[in-house]
DRENTI-802059 format. One line per field, with one value per atom (N, C-alpha, C): residue number from 0; residue in one letter; atom name; x, y, z. Coordinates in steps of 0.001 Angstrom, whole numbers, always signed. Layout:
<recs>
num: [NUM	...]
residu: [a	...]
atome: [CA	...]
xx: [X	...]
yy: [Y	...]
zz: [Z	...]
</recs>
This chain:
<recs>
num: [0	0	0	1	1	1	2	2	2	3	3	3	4	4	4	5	5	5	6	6	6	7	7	7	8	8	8	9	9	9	10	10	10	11	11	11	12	12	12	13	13	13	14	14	14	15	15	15	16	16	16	17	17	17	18	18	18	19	19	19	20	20	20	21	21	21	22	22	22	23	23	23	24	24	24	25	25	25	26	26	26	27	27	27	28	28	28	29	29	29	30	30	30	31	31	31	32	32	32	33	33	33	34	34	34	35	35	35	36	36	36	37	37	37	38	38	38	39	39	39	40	40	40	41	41	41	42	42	42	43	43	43	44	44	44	45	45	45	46	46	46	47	47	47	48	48	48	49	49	49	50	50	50	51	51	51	52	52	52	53	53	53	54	54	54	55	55	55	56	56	56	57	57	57	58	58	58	59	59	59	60	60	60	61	61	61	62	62	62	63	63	63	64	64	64	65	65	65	66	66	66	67	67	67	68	68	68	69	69	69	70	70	70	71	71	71	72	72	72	73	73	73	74	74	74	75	75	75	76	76	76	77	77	77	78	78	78	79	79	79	80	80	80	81	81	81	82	82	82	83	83	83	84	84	84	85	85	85	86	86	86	87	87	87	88	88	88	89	89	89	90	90	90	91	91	91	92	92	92	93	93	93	94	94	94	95	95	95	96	96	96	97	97	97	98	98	98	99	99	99	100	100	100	101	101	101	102	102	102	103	103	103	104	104	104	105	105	105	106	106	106	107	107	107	108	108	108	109	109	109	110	110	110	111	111	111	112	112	112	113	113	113	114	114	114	115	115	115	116	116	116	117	117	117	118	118	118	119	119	119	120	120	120	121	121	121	122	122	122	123	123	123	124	124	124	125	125	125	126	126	126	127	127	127	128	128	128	129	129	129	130	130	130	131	131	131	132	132	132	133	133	133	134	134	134	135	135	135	136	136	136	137	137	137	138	138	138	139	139	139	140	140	140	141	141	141	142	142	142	143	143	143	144	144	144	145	145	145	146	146	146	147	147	147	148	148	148	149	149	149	150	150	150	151	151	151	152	152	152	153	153	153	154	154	154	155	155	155	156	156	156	157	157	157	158	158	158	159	159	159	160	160	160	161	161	161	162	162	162	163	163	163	164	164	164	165	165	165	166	166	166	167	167	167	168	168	168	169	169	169	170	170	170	171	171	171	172	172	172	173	173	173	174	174	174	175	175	175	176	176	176	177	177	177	178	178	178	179	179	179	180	180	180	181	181	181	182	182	182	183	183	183	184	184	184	185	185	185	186	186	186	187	187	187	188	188	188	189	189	189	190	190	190	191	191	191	192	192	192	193	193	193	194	194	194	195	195	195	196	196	196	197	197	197	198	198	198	199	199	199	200	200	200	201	201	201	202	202	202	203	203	203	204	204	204	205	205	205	206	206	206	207	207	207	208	208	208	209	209	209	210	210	210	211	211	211	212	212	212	213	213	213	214	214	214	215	215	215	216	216	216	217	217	217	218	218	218	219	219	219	220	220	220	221	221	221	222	222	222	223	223	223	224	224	224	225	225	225	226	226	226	227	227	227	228	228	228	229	229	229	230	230	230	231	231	231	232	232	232	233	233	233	234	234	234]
residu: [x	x	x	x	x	x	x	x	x	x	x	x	x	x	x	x	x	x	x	x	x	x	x	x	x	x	x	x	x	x	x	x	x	x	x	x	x	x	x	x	x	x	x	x	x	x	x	x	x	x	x	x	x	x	x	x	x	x	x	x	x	x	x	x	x	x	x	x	x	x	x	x	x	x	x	x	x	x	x	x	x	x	x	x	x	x	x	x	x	x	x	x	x	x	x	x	x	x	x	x	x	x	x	x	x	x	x	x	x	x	x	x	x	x	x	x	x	x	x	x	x	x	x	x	x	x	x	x	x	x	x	x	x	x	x	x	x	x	x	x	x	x	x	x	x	x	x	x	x	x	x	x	x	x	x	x	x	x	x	x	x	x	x	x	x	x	x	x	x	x	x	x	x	x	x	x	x	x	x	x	x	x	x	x	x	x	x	x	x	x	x	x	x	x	x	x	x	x	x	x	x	x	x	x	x	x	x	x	x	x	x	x	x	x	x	x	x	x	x	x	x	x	x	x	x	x	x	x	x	x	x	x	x	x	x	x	x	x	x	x	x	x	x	x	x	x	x	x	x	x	x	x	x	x	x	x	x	x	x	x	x	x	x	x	x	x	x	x	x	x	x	x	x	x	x	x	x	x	x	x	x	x	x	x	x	x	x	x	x	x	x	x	x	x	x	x	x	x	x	x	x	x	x	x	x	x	x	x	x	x	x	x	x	x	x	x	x	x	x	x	x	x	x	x	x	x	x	x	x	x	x	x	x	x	x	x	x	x	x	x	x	x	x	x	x	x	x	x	x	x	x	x	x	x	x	x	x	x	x	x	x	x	x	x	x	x	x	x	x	x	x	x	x	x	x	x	x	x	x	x	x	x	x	x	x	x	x	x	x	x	x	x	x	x	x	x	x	x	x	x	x	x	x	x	x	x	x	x	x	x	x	x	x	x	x	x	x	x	x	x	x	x	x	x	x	x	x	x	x	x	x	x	x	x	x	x	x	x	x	x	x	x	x	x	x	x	x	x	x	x	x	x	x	x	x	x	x	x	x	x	x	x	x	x	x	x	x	x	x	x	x	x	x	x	x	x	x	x	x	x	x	x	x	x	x	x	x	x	x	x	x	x	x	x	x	x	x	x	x	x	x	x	x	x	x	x	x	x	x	x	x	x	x	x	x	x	x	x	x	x	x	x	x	x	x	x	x	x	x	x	x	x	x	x	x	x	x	x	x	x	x	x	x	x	x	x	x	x	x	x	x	x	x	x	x	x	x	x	x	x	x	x	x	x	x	x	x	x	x	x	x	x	x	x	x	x	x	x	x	x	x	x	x	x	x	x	x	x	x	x	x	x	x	x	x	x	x	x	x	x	x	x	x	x	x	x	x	x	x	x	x	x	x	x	x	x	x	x	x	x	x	x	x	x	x	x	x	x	x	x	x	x	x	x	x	x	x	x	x	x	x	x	x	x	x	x	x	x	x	x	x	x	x	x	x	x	x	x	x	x	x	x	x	x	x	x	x	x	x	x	x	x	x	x	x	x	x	x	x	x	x	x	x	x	x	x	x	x	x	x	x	x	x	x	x	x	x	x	x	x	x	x	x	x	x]
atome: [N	CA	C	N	CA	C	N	CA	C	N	CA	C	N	CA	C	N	CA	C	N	CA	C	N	CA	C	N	CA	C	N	CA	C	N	CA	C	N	CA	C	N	CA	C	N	CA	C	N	CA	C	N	CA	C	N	CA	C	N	CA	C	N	CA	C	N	CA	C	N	CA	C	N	CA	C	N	CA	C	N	CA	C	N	CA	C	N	CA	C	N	CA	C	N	CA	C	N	CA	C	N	CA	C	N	CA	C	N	CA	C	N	CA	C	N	CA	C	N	CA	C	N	CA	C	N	CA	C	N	CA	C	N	CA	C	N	CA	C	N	CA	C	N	CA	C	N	CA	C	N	CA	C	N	CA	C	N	CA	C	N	CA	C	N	CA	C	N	CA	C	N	CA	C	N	CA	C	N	CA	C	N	CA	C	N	CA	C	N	CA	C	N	CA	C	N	CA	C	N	CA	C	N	CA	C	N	CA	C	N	CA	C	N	CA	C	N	CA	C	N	CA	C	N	CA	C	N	CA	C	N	CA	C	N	CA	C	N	CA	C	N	CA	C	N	CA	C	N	CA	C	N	CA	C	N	CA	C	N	CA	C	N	CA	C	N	CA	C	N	CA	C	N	CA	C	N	CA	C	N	CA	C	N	CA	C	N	CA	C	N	CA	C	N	CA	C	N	CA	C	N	CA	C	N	CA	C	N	CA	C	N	CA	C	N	CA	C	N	CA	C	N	CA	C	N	CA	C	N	CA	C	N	CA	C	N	CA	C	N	CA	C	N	CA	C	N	CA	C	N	CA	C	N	CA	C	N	CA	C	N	CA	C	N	CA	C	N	CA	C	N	CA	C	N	CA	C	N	CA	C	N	CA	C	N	CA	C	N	CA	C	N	CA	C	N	CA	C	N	CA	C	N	CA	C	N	CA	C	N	CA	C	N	CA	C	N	CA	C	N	CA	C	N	CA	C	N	CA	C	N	CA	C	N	CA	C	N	CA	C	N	CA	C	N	CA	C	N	CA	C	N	CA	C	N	CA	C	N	CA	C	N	CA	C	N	CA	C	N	CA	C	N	CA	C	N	CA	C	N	CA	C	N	CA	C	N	CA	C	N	CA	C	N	CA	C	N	CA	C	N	CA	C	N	CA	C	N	CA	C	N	CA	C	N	CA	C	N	CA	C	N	CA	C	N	CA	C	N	CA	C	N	CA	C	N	CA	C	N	CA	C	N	CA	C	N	CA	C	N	CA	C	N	CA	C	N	CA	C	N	CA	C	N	CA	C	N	CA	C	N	CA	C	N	CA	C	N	CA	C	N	CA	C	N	CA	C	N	CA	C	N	CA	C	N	CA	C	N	CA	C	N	CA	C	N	CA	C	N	CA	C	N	CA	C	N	CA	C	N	CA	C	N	CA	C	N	CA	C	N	CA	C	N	CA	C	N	CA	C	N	CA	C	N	CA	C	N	CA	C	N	CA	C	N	CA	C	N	CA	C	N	CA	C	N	CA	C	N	CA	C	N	CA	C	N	CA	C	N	CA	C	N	CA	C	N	CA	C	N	CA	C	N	CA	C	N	CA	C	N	CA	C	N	CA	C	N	CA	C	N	CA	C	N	CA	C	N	CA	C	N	CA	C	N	CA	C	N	CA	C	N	CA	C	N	CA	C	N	CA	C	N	CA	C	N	CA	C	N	CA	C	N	CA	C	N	CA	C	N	CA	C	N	CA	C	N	CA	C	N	CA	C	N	CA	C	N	CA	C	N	CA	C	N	CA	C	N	CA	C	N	CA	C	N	CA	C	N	CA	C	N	CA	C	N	CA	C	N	CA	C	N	CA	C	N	CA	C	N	CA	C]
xx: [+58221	+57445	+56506	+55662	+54125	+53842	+53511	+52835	+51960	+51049	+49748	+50114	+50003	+50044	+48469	+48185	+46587	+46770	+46416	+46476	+44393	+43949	+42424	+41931	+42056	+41766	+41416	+40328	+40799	+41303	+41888	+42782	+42479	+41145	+40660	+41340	+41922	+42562	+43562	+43629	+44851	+44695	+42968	+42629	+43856	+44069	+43277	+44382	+45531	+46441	+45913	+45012	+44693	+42973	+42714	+41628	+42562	+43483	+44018	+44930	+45339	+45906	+45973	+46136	+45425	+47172	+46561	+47862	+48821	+48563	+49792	+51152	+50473	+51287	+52148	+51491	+52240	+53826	+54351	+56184	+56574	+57631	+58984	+59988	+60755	+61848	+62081	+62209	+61946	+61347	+60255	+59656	+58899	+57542	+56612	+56085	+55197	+55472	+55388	+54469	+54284	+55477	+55912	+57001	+58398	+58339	+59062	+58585	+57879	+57470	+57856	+57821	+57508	+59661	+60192	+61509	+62140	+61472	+61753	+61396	+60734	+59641	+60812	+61241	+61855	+63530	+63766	+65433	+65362	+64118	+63799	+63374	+63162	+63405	+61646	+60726	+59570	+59733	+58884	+58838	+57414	+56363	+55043	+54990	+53686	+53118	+51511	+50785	+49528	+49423	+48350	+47949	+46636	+46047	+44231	+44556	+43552	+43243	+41935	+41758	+40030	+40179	+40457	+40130	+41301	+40964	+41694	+42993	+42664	+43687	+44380	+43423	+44202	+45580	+45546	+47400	+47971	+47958	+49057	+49180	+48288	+48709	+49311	+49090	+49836	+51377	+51682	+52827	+53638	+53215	+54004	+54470	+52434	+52861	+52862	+53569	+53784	+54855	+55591	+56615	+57933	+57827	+58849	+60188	+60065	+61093	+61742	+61046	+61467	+62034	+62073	+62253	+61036	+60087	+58872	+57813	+56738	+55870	+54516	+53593	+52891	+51505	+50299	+48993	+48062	+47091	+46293	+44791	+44028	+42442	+41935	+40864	+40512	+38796	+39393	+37604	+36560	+35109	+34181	+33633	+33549	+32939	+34292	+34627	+35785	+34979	+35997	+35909	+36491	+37234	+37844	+39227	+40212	+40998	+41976	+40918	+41384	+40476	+39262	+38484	+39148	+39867	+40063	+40968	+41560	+42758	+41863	+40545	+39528	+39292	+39504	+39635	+40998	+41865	+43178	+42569	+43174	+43043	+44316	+45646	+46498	+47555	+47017	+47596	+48986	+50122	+50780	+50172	+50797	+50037	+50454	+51336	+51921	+52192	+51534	+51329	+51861	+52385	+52767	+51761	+50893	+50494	+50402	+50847	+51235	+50549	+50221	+49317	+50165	+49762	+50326	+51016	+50566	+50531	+51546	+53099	+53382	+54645	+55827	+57022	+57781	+58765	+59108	+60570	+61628	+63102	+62615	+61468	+61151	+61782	+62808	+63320	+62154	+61407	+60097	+60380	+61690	+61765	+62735	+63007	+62915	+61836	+60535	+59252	+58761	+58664	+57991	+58892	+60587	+61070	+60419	+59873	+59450	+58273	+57278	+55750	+55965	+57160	+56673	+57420	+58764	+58528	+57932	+57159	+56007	+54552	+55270	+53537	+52441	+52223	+50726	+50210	+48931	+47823	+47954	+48656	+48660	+49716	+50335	+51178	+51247	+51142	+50844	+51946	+52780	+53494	+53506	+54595	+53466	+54947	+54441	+55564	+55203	+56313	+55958	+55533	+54884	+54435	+53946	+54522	+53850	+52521	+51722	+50237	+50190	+49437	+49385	+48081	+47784	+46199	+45958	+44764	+44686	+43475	+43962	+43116	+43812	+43482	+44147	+43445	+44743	+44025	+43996	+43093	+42942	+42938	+43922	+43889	+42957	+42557	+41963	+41949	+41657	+41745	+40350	+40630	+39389	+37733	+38496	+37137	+36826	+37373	+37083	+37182	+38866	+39898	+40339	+40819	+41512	+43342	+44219	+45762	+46125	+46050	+47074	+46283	+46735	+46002	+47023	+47373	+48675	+48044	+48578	+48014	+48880	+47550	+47806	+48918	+49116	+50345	+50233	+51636	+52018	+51989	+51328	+51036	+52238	+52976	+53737	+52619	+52843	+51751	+51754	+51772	+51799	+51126	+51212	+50222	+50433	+49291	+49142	+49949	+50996	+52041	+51197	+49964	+49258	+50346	+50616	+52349	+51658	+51640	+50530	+51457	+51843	+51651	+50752	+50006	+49102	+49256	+48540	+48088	+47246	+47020	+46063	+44828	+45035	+43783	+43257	+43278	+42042	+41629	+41812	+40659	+39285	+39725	+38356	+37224	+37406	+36575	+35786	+36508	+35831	+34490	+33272	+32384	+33050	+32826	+32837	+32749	+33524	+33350	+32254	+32505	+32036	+32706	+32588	+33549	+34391	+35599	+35539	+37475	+37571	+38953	+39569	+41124	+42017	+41932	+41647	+42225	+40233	+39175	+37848	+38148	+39110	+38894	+40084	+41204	+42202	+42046	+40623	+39748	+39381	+38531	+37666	+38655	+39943	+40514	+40778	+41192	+41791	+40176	+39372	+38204	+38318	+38649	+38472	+39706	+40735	+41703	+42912	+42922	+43385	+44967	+45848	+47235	+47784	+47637	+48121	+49409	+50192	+51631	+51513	+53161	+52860	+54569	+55020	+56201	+56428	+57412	+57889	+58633	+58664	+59624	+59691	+61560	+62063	+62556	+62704	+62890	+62190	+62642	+61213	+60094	+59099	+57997	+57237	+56238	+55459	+54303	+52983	+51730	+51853	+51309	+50967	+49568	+48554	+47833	+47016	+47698	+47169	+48465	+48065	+49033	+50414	+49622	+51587	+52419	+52028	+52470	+53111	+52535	+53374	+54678	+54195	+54819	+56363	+56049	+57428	+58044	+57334	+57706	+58897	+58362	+59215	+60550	+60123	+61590	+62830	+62320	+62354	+62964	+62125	+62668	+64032	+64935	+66559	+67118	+66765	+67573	+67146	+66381	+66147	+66388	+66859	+66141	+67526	+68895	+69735	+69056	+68510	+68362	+66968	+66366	+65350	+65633	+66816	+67578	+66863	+66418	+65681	+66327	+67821	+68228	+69657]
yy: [-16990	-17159	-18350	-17874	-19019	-19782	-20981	-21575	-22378	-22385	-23756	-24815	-26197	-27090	-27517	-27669	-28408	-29395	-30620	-31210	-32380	-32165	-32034	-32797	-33428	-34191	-35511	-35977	-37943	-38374	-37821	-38686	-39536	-39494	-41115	-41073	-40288	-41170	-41685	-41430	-42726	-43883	-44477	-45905	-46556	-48223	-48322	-47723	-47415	-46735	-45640	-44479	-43878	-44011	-45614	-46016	-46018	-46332	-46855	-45426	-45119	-43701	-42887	-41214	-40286	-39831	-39239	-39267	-38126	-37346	-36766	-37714	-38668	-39917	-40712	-40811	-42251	-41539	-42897	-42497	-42596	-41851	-41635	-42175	-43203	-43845	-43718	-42777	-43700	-42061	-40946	-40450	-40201	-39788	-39635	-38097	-37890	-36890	-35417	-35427	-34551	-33670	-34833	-34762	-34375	-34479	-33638	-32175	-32085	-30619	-30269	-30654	-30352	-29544	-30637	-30926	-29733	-29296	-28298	-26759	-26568	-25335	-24751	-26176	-25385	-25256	-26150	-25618	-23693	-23335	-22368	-20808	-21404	-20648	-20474	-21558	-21258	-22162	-21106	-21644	-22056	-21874	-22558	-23038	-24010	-24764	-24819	-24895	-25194	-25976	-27452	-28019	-28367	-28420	-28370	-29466	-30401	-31561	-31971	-33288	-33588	-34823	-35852	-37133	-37736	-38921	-39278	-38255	-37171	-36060	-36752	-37613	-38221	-38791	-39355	-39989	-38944	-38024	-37026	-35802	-36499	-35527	-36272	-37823	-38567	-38968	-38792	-39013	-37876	-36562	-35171	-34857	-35170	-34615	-33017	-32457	-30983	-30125	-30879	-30466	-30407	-31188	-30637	-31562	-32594	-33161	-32774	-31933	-31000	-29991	-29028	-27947	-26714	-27449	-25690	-26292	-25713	-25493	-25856	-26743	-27895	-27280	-26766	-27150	-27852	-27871	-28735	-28105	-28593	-27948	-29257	-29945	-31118	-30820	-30793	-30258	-31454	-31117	-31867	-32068	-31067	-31274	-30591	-31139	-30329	-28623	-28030	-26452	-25902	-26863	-26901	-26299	-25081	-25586	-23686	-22840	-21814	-21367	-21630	-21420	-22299	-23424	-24047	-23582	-22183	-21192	-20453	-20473	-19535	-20645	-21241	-22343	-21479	-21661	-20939	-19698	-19411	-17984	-17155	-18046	-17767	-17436	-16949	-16494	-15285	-15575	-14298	-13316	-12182	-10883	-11796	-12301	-12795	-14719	-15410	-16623	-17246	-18400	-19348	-20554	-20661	-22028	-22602	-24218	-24819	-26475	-27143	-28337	-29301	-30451	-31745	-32286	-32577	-33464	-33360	-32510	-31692	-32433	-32293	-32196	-31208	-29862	-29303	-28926	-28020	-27750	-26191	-25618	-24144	-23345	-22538	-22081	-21609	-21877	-20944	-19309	-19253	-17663	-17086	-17364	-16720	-16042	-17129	-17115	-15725	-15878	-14589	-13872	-13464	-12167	-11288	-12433	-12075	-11201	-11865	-11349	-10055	-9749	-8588	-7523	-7789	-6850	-5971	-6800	-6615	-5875	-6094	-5717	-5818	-7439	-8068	-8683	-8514	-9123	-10564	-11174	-12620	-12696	-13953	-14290	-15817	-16055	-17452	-17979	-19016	-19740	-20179	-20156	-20960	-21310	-22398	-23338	-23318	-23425	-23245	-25008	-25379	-26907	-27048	-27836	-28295	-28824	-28741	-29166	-29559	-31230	-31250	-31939	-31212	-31100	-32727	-33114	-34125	-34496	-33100	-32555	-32439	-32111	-31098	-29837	-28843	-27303	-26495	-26028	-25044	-23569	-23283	-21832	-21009	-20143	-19200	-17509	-17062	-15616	-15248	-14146	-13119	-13380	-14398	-14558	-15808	-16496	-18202	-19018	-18440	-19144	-19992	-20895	-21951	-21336	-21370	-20601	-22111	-23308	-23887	-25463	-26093	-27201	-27524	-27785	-28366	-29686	-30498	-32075	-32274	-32255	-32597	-31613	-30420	-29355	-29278	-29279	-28765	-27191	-26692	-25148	-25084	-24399	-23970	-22933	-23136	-22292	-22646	-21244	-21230	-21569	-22942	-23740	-23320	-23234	-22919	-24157	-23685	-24470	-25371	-24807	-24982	-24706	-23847	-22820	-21483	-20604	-19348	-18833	-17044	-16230	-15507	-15492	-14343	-13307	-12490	-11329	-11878	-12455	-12876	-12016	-10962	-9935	-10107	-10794	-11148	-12352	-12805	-13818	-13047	-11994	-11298	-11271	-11185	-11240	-12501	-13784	-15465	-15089	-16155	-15578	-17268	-17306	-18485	-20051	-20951	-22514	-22574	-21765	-21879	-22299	-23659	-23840	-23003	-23120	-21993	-22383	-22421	-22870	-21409	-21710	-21204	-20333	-20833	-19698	-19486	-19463	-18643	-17279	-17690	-16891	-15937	-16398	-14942	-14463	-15292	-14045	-13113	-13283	-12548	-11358	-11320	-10413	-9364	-9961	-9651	-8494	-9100	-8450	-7157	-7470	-6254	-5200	-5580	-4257	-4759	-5852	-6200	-6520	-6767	-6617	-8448	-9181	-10758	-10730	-11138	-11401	-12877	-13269	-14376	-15018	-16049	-16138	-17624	-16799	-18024	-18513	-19676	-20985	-21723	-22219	-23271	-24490	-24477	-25570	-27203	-28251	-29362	-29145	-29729	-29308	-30664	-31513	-32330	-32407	-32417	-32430	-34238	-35012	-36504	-36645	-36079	-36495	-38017	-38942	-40328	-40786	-42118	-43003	-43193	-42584	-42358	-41141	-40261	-39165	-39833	-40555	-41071	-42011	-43051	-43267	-42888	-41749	-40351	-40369	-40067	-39403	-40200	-41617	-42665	-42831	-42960	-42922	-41885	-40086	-39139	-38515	-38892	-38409	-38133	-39317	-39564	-38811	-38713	-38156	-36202	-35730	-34132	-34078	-35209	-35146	-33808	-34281	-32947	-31567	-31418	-30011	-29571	-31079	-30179	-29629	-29892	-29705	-29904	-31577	-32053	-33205	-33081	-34029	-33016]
zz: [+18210	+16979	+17131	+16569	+16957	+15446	+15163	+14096	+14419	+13363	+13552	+12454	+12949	+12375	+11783	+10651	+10323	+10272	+11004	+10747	+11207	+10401	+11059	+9880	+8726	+7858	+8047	+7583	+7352	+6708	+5830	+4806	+4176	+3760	+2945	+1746	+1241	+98	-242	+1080	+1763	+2415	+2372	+3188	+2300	+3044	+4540	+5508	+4799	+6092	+7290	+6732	+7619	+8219	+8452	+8801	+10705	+10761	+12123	+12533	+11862	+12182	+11412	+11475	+11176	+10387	+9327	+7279	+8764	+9492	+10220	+10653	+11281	+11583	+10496	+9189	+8710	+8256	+8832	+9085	+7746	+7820	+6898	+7127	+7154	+7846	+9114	+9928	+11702	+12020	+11780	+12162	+11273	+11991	+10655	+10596	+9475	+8685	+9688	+10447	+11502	+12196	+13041	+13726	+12929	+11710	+10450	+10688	+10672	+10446	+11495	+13099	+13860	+14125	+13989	+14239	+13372	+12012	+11055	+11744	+12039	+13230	+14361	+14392	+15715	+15433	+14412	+13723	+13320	+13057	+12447	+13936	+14791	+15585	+16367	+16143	+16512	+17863	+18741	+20081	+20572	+19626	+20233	+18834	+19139	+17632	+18169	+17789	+18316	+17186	+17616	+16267	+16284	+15198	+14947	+14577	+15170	+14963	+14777	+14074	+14249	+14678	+13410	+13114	+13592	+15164	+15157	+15842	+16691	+16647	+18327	+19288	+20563	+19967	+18970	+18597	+18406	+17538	+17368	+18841	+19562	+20838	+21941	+21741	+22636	+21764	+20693	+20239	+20511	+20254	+20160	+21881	+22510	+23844	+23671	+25180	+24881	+24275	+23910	+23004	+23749	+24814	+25966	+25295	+24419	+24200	+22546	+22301	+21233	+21092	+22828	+23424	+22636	+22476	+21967	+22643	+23011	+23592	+22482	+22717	+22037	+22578	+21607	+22435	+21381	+21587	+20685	+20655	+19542	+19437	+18885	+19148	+18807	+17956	+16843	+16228	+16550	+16934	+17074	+15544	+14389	+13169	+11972	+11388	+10730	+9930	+9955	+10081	+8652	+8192	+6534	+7455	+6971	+6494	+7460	+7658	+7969	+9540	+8995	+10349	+11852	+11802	+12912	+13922	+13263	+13966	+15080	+15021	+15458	+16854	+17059	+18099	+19168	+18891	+19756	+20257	+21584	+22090	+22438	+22174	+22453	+20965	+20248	+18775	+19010	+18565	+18429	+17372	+17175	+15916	+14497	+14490	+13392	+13738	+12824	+13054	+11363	+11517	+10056	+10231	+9156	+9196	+8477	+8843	+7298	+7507	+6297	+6655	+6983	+6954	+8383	+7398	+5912	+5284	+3889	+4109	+3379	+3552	+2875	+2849	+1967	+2569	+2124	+2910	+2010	+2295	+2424	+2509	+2574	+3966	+3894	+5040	+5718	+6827	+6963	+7774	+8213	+8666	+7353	+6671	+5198	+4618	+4600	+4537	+5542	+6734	+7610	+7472	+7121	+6550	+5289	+4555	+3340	+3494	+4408	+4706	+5702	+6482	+7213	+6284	+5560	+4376	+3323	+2939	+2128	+2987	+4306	+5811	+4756	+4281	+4230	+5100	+5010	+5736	+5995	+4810	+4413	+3579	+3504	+2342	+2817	+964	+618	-290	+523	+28	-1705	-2521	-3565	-4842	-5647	-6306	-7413	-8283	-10275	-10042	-11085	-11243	-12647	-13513	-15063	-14334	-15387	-15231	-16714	-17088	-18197	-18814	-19485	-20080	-20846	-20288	-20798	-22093	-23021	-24218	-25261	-26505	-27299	-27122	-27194	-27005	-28198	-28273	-29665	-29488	-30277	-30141	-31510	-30951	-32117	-32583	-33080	-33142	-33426	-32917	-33093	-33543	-34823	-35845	-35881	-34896	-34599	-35714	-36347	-37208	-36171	-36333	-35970	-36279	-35312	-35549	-35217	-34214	-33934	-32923	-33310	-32146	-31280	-30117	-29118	-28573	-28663	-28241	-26887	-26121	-24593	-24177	-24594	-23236	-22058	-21928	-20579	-20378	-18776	-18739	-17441	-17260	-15548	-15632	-14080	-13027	-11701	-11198	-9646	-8703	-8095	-7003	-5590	-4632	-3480	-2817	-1412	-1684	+345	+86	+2347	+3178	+2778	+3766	+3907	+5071	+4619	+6342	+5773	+7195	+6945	+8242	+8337	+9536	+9510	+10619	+11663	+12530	+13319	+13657	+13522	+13233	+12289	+11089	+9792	+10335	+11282	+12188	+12532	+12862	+13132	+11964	+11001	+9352	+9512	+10656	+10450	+11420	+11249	+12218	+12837	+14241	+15280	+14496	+14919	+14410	+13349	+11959	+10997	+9992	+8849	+7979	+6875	+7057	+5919	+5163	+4447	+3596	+3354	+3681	+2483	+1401	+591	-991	-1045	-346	-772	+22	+2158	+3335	+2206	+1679	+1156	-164	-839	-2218	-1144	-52	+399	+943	+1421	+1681	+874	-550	-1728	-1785	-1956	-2563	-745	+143	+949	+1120	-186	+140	+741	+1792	+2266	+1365	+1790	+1017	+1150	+435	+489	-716	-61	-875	-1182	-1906	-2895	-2852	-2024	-1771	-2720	-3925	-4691	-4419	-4349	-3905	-4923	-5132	-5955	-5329	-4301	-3940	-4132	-2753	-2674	-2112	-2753	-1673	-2226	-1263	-1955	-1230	-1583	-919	-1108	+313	+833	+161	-534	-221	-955	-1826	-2607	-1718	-2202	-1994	-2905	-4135	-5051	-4465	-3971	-3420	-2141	-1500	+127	-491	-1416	-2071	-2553	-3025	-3606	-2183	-1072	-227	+303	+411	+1390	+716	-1121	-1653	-1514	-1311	-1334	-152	+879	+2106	+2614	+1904	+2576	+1897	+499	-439	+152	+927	+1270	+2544	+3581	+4865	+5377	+5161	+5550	+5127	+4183	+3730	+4531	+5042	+5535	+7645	+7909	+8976	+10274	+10482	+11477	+12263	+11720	+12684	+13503]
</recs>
């Protein structure tokens, strides 16, 4: 089983930490976030990883290496201009039919071959990870009817709703749809599927999951980490 790591970001909104090294790197109590993932991949039964890199991507290839001390097999793609977020898979030539890719900058307890049982079940094109999350409006909301009566005002609610969780299997054949080192993201490249017929599933997860990307979020993480690190089965 093959996965791509993204990890190809600068992370500015994480200065000045990731002015000197690149948000894949910054540690979690004695490994950092990467090498989490990395250590998780292969509890799970994956034997290659390829990782897209940009900014800053020579450290995370001199820290990882080829994976030989992980026992999986390590390659790397070093972007010259970042590619966003899906196009940089188009770099590899060595893709299995069925690939997991998930971003650098993540912490999650998501079994990930749970995850690809789920997606070849369903035989979609794609399937996208994804987590209930309160979201809370920083309005009052007004509801109305028909005749633009006023029914109800709610001051500042909370909505649950399902967030893209940057956990994704795909088909390595809807690479073909990308044209060559052209930028292109995530949730526009799997509308465009959606709009071609194409079949994208939707794998709900309750578990932890936390996107790194501010500094209160790394924050969570450092407090966070010890209290998930068994469940996320990397030692």
């Amino acid at each position: 089983m093959q996965a791509v790591i993204l990890a190809g970001g600068n992370g500015v909104r994480l200065y000045p930490y990731t002015s000197v090294i690149p948000k894949p790197l910054l540690p979690l109590d004695d490994m950092p976030i990467i090498e989490i993932i990395v250590k998780q991949l292969v509890h799970h039964g994956f034997t290659k990883i390829s990782i897209a890199s940009g900014y800053l991507g020579e450290l995370i290839k001199t820290y990882l290496g080829n994976g030989s001390k992980y026992g999986v097999q390590i390659d790397y793609s070093i972007e010259s201009k970042p590619l966003g977020t899906i196009a940089p898979l188009t770099l590899f030539n060595n893709l299995d039919s069925t690939v997991l890719v998930i971003h650098a900058d993540l912490l999650t307890t998501l079994d990930f071959k749970t995850l690809l049982e789920f997606h070849k079940e369903k035989q979609a094109a794609a399937t996208v990870g994804m987590i209930c999350k309160s979201i809370k409006s920083d309005y009052g909301v007004i509801d109305t009817n028909g005749d633009d009566l006023l029914e109800k005002i709610r001051e500042k609610p909370e909505f649950k709703m399902y967030v893209n969780m940057g956990i994704y299997i795909i088909e390595s054949r809807i690479l073909d749809y990308l044209p060559k080192k052209k930028p292109q993201n995530f949730p526009e490249f799997i509308n465009f599927l959606i709009d071609r017929g194409e079949k994208v599933a939707g794998y709900r997860f309750n578990g932890y999951w936390l996107d790194i990307g501010q500094h209160c979020d790394y924050d969570r993480a450092v407090n966070e980490f010890g209290q998930y690190r068994e469940e996320m089965k990397i030692d």
